[in-house]
ZAMARGU-4260 file (C-alpha; in steps of 0.2 Angstrom, whole numbers, plus 5000, padded with zeros to 4 digits):
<rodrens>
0) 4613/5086/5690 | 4603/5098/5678 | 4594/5084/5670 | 4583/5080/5687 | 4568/5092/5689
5) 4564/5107/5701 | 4551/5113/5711 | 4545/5129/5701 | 4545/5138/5719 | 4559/5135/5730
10) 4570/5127/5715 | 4579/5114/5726 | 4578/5097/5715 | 4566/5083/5718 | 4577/5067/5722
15) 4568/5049/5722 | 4566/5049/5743 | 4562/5068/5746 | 4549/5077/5744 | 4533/5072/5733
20) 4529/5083/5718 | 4514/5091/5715 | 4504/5095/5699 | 4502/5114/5698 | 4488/5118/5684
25) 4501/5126/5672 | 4509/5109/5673 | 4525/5113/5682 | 4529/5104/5696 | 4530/5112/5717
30) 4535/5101/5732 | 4527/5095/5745 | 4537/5105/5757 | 4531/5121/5748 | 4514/5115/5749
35) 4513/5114/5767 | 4521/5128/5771 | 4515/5142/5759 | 4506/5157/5769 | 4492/5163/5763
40) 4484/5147/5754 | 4494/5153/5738 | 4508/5148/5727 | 4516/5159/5713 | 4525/5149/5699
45) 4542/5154/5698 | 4542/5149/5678 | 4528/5156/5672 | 4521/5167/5685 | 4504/5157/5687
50) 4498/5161/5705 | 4488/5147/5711 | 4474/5148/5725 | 4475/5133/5737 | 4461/5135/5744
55) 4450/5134/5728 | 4464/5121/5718 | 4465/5103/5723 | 4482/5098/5718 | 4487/5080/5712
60) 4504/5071/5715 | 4512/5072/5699 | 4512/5054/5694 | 4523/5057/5679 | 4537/5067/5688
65) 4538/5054/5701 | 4542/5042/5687 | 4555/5052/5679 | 4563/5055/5693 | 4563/5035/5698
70) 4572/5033/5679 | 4584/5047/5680 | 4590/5039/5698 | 4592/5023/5690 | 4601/5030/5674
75) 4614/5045/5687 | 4613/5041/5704 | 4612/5022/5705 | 4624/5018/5719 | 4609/5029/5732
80) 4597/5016/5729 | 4598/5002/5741 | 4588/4982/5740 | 4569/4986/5747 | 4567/4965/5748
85) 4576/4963/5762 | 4581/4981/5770 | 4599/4975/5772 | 4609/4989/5764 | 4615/4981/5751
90) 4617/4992/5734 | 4601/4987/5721 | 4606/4982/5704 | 4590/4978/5696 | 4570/4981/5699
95) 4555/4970/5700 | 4540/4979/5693 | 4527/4966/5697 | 4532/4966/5717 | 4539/4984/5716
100) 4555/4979/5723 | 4573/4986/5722 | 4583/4970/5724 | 4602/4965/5728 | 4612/4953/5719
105) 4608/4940/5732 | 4588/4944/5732 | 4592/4945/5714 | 4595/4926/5715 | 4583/4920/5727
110) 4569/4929/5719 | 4571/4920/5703 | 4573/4902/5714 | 4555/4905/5720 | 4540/4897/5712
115) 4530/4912/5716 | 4543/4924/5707 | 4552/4916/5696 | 4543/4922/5680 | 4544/4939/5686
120) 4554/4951/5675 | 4570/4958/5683 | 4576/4975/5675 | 4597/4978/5677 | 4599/4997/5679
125) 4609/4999/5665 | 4596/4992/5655 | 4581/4998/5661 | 4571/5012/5650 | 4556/5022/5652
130) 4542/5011/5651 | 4520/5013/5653 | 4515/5000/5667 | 4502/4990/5660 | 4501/4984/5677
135) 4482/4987/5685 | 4482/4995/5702 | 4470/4986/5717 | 4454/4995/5721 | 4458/5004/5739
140) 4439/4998/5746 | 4440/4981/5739 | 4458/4976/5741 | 4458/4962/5732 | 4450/4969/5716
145) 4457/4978/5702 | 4454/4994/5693 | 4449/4990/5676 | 4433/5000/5676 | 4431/5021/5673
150) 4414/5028/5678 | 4408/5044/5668 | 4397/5050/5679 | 4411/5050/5695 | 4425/5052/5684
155) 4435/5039/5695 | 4440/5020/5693 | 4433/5007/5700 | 4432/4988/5703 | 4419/4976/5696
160) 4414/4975/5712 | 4410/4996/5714 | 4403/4993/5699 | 4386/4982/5706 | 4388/4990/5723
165) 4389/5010/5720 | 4389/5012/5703 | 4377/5001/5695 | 4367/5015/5687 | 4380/5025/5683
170) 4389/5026/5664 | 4405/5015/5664 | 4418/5010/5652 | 4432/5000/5653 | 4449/5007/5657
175) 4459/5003/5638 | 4444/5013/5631 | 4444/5030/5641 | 4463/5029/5643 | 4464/5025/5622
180) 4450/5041/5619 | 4463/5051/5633 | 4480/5046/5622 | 4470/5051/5606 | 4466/5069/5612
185) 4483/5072/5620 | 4491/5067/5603 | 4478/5081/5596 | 4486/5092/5606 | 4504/5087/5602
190) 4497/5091/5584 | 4488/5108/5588 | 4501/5113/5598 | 4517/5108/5586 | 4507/5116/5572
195) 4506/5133/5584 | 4524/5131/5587 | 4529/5129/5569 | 4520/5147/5564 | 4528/5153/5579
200) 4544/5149/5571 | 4539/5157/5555 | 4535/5172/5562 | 4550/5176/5574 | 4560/5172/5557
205) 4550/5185/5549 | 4553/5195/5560 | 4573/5192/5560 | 4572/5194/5541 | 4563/5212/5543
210) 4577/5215/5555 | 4590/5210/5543 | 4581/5221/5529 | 4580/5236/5540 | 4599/5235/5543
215) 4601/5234/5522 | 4589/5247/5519 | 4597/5259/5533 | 4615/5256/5523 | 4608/5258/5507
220) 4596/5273/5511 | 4613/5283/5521 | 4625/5278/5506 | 4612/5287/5493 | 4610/5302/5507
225) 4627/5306/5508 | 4630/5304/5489 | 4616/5317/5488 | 4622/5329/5499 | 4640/5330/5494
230) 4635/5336/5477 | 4625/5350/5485 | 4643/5354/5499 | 4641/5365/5513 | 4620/5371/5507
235) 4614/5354/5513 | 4626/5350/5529 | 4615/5356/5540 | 4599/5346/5531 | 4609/5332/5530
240) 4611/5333/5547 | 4593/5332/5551 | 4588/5320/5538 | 4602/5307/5547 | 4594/5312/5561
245) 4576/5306/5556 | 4582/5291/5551 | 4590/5285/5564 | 4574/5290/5573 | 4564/5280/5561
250) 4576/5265/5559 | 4578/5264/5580 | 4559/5263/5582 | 4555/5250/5570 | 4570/5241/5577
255) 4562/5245/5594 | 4545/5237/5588 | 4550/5222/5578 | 4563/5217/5595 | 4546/5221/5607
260) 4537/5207/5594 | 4551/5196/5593 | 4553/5195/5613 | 4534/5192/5615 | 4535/5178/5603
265) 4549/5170/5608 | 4541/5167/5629 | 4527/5161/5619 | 4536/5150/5611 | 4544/5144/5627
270) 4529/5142/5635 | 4520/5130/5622 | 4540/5121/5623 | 4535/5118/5640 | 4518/5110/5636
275) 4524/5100/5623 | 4536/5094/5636 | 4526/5087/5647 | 4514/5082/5637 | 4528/5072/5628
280) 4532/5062/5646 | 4513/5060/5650 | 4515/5050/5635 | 4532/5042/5639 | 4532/5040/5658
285) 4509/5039/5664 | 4501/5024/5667 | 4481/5022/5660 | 4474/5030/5678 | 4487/5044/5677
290) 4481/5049/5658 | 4462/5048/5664 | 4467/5059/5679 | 4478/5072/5669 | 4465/5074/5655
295) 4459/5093/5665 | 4475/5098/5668 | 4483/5096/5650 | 4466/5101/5642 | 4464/5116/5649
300) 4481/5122/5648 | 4481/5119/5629 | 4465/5125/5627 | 4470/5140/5635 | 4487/5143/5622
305) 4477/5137/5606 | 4463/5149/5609 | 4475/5161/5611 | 4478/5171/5592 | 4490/5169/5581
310) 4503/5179/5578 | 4503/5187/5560 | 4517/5190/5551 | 4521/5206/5553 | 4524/5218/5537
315) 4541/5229/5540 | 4541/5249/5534 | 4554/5251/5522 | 4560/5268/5523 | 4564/5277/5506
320) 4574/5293/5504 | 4568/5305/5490 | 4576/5316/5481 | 4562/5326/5470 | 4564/5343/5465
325) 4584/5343/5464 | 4583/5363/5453 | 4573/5370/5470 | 4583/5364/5479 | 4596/5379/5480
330) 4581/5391/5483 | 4572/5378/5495 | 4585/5370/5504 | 4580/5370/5522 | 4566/5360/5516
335) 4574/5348/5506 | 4572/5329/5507 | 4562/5316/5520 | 4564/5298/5526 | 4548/5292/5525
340) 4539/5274/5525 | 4541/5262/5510 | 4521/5261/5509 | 4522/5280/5505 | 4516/5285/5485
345) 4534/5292/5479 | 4526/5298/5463 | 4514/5308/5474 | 4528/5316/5482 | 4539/5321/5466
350) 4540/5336/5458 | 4542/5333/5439 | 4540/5349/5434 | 4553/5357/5442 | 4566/5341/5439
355) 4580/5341/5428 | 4583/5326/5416 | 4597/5322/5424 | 4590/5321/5442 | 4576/5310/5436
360) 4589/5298/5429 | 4600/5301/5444 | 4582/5296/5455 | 4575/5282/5443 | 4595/5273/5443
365) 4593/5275/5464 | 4575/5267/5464 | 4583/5252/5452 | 4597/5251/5464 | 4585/5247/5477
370) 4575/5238/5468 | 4587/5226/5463 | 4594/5223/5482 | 4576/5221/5489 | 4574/5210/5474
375) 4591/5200/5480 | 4583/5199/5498 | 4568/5192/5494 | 4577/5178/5482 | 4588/5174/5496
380) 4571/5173/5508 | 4563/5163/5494 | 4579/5149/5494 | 4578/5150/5515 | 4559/5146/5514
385) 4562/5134/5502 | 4574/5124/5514 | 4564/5126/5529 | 4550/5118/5518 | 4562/5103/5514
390) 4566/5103/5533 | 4548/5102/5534 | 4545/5088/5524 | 4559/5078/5533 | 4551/5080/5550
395) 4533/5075/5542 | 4541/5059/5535 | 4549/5057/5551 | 4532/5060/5560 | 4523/5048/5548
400) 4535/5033/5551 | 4531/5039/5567 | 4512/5037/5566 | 4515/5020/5558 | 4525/5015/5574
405) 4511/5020/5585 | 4498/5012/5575 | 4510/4993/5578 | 4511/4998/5597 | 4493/5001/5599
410) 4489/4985/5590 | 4502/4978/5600 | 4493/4987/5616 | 4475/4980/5612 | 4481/4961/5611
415) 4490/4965/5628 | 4471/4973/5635 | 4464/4958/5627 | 4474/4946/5639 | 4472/4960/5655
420) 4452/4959/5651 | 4453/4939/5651 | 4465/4939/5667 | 4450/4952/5675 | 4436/4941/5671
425) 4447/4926/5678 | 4448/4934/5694 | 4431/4941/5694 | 4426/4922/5691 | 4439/4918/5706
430) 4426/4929/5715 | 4412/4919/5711 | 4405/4934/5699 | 4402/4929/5680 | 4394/4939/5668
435) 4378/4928/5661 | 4378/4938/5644 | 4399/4941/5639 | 4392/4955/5627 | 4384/4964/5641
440) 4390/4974/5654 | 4374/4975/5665 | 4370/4973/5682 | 4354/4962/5678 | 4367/4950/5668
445) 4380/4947/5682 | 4378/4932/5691 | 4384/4931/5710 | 4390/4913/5717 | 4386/4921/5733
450) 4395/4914/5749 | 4384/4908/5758 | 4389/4896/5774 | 4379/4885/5786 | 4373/4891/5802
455) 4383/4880/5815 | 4375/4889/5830 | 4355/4887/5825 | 4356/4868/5820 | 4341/4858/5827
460) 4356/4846/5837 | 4340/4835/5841 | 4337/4828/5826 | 4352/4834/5816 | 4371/4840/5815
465) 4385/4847/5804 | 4401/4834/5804 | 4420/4836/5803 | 4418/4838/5782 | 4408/4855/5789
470) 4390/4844/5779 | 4372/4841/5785 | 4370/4826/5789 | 4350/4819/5797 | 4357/4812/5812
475) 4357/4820/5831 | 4372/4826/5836 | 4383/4816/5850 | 4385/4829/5858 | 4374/4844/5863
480) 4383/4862/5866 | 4374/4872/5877 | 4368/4890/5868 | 4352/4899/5864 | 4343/4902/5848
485) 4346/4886/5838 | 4330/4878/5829 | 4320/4866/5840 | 4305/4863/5826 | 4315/4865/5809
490) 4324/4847/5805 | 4340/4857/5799 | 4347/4874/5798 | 4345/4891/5791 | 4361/4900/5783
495) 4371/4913/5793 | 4362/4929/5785 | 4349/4933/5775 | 4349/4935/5756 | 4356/4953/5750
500) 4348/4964/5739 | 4363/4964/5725 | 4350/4969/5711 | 4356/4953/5703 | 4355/4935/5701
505) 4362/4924/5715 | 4366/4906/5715 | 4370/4891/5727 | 4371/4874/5724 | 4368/4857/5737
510) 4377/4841/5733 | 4366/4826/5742 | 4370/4808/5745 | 4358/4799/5747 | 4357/4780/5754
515) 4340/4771/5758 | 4340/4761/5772 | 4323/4752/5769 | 4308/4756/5755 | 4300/4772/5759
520) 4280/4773/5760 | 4267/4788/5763 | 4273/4805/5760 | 4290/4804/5768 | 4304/4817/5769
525) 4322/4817/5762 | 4328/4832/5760 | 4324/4849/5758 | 4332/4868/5750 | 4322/4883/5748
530) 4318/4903/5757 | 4308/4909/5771 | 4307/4925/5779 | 4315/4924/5797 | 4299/4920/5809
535) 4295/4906/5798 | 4313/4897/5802 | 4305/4888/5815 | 4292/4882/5810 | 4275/4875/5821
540) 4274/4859/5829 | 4263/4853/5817 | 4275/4853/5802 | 4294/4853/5802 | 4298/4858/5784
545) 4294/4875/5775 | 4285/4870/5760 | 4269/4874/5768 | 4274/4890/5774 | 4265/4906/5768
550) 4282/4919/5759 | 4290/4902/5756 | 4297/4894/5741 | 4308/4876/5741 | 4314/4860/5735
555) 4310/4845/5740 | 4314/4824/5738 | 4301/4815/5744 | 4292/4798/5746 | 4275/4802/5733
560) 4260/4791/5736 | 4253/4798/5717 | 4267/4792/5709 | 4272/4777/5718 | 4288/4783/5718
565) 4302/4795/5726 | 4298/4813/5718 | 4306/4832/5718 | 4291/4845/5721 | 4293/4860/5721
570) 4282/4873/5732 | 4277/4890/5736 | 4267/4898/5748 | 4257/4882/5753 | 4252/4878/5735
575) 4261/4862/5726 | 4268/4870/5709 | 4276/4854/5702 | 4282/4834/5705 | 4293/4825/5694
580) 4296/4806/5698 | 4309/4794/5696 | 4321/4802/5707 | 4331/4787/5712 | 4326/4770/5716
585) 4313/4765/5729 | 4323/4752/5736 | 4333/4746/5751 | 4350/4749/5746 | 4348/4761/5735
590) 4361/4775/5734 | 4362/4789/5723 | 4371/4807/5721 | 4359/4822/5720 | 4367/4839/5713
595) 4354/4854/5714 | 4357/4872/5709 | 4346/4889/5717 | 4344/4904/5707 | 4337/4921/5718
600) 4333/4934/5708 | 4324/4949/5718 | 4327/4964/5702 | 4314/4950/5693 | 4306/4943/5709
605) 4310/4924/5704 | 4318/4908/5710 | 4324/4895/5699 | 4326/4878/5705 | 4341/4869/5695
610) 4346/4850/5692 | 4361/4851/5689 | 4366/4833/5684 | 4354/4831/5673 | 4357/4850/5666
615) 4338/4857/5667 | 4328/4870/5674 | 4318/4860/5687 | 4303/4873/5690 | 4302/4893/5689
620) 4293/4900/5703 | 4290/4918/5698 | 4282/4934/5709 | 4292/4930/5726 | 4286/4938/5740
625) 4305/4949/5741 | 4298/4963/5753 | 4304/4957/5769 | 4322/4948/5770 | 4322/4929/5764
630) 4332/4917/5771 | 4341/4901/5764 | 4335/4885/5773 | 4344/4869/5772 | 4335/4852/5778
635) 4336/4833/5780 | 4326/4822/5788 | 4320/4805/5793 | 4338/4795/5800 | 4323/4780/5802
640) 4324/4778/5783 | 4337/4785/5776 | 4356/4791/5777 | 4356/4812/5770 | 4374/4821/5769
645) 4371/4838/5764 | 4385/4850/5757 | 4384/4867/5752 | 4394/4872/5739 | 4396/4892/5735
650) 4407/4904/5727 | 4423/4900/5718 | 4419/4883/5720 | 4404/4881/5710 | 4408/4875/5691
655) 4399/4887/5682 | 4400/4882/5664 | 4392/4891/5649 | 4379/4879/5648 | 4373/4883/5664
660) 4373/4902/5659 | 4362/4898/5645 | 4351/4890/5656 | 4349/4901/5668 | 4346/4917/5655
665) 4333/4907/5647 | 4324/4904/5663 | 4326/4921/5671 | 4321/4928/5653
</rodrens>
């Protein structure tokens, strides 16, 4: 039970279905209960005695917590976690991390019988470990779009499709990228902060060694002081008195002050424990988006410890006792002797002249004596030092096989991102989104398969109408809905809405097939695919196309009197910009397939006309007329002639190969 963690206020332990944590800035973790409820707008950290201001702190739910708690349920308490497929009750014996399931043995079963799930990885309980889900999360505005994208500038993910909508001018990086450059830093702080730990160490050991040598030096220095004073009997009880005394005055206050030092060290020391902690599950237990949005938190709260100083190794006072003028003594014996620091100058305190040989001899075998065991205390610090430095070398090798192991998984990380990034760009293609130039992440090189549909309610029903297969087809409809608002001049229809203003390339293709009923002559009209501002939709009584149309642009396959033939001409704004002939045959019978492709582009203000069969750029019509809302504008005419069967094809379900690409950068270029 002391293995799950605790809300650092009321200290009631997190369980898997209770409260959520929340991430305090210091990195410990409060409930959600206690955030709800605490007066004042303020919470005070029961573990480090951080007091944080609600009102001006945004807390986070602790991502990382959440996930330890989900693995210490599974690995303690797995009997309380019940099947979330079915809701039955049943006890959960293994988890689904791709449908986020708890399942039952029978759901168990069943999920790997399904098609759709049968290539999921189940995980048993006993053994499921802790694991980063590599798993991308869906964007919460377009649900069916994935987070794979950090913006800099917002400092949130998006979607690709954020990115051309809200974001296109803002800087944006991929996900593996700022999550990588966020694992690199916290493995910086690991370093900074296990390196501020390890002089920690040293000096709370220095300090325990001072201790230790203070202890030795108070034996020492009372053994000489009673030796001393027996010699000089009941004269020097009383000064020996005193002179105890003092030193255990002395001895208690740099006791006092190296245990004051080795306390402050030690919650210290804790406290960077902590860090390193949590840093150490951030790294075992957070996702990619938990790292990016953790990055303040752990930052600052290492910043804050490493800019703190260093402790220095503090140098202990070895007291001394000194026995200088031993013939004055008699004549000057309330005066006699002092403990003083080891720093003292003892020659500047003897009295040479008045000193017999053999109290010099008697003094200078004493200051060997202690020579000798501060001699022995060092050596034996030396041979403690040097083993911590083996110990040290140990844990570097371990830390280096370590590093090598990190390096694998990362490599091993970068091929997974690599397959992700493929899986994003297959969806984004799914979406009819492709990126014309793969090197490039640019708005002006993504092209959008826009979905563009026909407009059932404005069809001219007089001369044309949309069958079952949901084409345009030149032939009045058999039956005539009653409804405002459809086209009474226009031979076809318009689409639902207008173009948008994506700030990138759009694209739509027309498949036509064609069937000549009899040998066409004069300037007549098969089909037709182009823009026009709305007014211009219906068009006058005189003319029932949009080619002639001022703010127009099309397409058209027509009957040429020039060329003698059947011809596509493109136009624009009145003016003919080009015919090419030999279209298909001129000739009763004559049947043929006719697969055209429409580039808008209203960043570049140009409109590329495509034959897509044939792989070419038919015509580039360039300075288009975008201030007012254009309108795609579908027609086919002349049942008399010829048999039209128009369909619109959009989207996903446009083949959009890289020849195509190529084509359409060179022409936009």
């Amino acid at each position: 039970m002391d293995t799950f963690p605790k809300c650092c206020v009321c200290q009631q332990q997190f369980t898997l279905k209770g409260p959520a944590p929340y991430l305090l800035p210091c990195l410990h973790a409060v409930c959600e209960t206690c955030v709800t409820s605490t007066a004042g707008g303020v919470i005070s950290c029961s573990t480090c005695q951080r007091k944080v201001n609600l009102t001006d702190t945004r807390l986070q739910k602790d991502a990382v917590r959440q996930k330890e708690m989900f693995h210490l349920t599974v690995k303690h308490r797995p009997t309380e976690i019940l099947c979330t497929n079915e809701d039955d009750g049943n006890q959960a014996v293994c988890w689904c991390q791709e449908c986020e399931d708890f399942l039952c043995e029978y759901c168990q079963n069943m999920h790997g019988s399904v098609k759709l799930t049968r290539k999921h990885v189940l995980q048993n309980f006993s053994d499921m470990e802790p694991t980063v889900s590599n798993i991308p999360a869906f964007c919460s505005i377009h649900k069916h779009h994935l987070l794979y994208l950090f913006d800099k500038s917002c400092k949130k993910l998006i979607c690709v499709k954020c990115r051309f909508d809200d974001h296109a001018d803002h800087e944006v990086v991929e996900l593996d990228v700022v999550a990588d450059t966020v694992t690199k830093q916290l493995n910086h702080n690991t370093d900074e902060l296990s390196a501020l730990q390890a002089r920690q160490q040293s000096h709370m050991q220095s300090i325990r060694q001072g201790t230790e040598s203070t202890d030795r030096t108070h034996n020492t220095l009372k053994e000489t002081i009673g030796h001393t004073f027996q010699s000089l009997k009941s004269q020097l009880d009383q000064r020996e008195k005193e002179l105890l005394i003092d030193l255990e005055s002395q001895t208690k206050e740099t006791k006092a002050t190296l245990h004051a030092q080795l306390t402050t060290c030690e919650e210290e020391w804790k406290t960077c424990t902590g860090v390193l902690d949590y840093i150490a599950k951030v790294l075992l237990y957070a996702s990619k988006s938990d790292l990016v949005e953790l990055e303040s938190y752990v930052g600052d709260i290492t910043r804050i410890y490493l800019e703190t100083a260093a402790p220095q190794t503090y140098v202990v006072p070895t007291a001394v006792f000194i026995s200088n003028s031993l013939s004055t003594l008699k004549s000057n014996i309330s005066v006699f002797g002092a403990i003083l620091p080891r720093e003292v100058d003892e020659e500047s305190v003897k009295d040479k002249d008045t000193q017999t040989d053999d109290d010099f001899m008697a003094d200078l075998a004493m200051k060997h004596k202690m020579d000798l065991t501060e001699l022995k205390t060092k050596i034996a610090s030396d041979e403690k030092h040097i083993e911590s430095l083996k110990t040290l070398i140990d844990k570097l090798n371990v830390e280096i096989r370590s590093l090598k192991s990190c390096i694998e998984e990362k490599e091993t990380t970068e091929k997974r991102a690599s397959k992700t990034m493929d899986v994003l760009l297959g969806v984004a293609r799914e979406c009819g989104v492709h990126l014309l130039k793969s090197e490039l992440v640019d708005r002006s090189m993504v092209l959008k398969c826009i979905h563009l549909k026909y407009d059932k309610d404005r069809v001219n029903l007089d001369t044309v109408h949309i069958n079952t297969q949901g084409d345009l087809v030149n032939r009045e409809s058999d039956t005539r809905p009653a409804g405002e608002g459809r086209l009474k001049k226009y031979d076809g229809t318009s689409s639902t809405a207008p173009l948008p203003r994506a700030g990138c390339p759009q694209y739509w293709e027309v498949v036509n097939r064609v069937s000549l009923d009899k040998p066409l002559t004069g300037q007549v009209l098969i089909l037709e695919v182009g823009v026009c501002r709305e007014e211009q939709r219906d068009v006058s009584h005189c003319i029932n196309h949009i080619g002639a149309l001022p703010s127009s642009c099309c397409m058209q396959v027509a009957h040429c009197p020039t060329h003698g033939g059947i011809c596509r001409r493109t136009c624009k704004e009145w003016k003919r910009v080009l015919c090419l002939p030999d279209t298909l045959p001129n000739s009763a019978g004559a049947s043929h397939t006719l697969h055209y492709g429409v580039v808008y582009d209203d960043t570049r203000k140009k409109i590329v006309f495509i034959d897509v069969k044939e792989n070419k750029v038919m015509s580039t019509l360039d300075n288009v007329d975008s201030s007012q809302p254009l309108w795609p504008m579908f027609g086919v005419y002349n049942p008399d002639y010829v048999t039209v069967s128009m369909t619109l094809v959009v989207g996903s379900d446009i083949n959009m190969t890289e020849e195509k690409k190529a084509m359409i950068v060179k022409a936009l270029s």
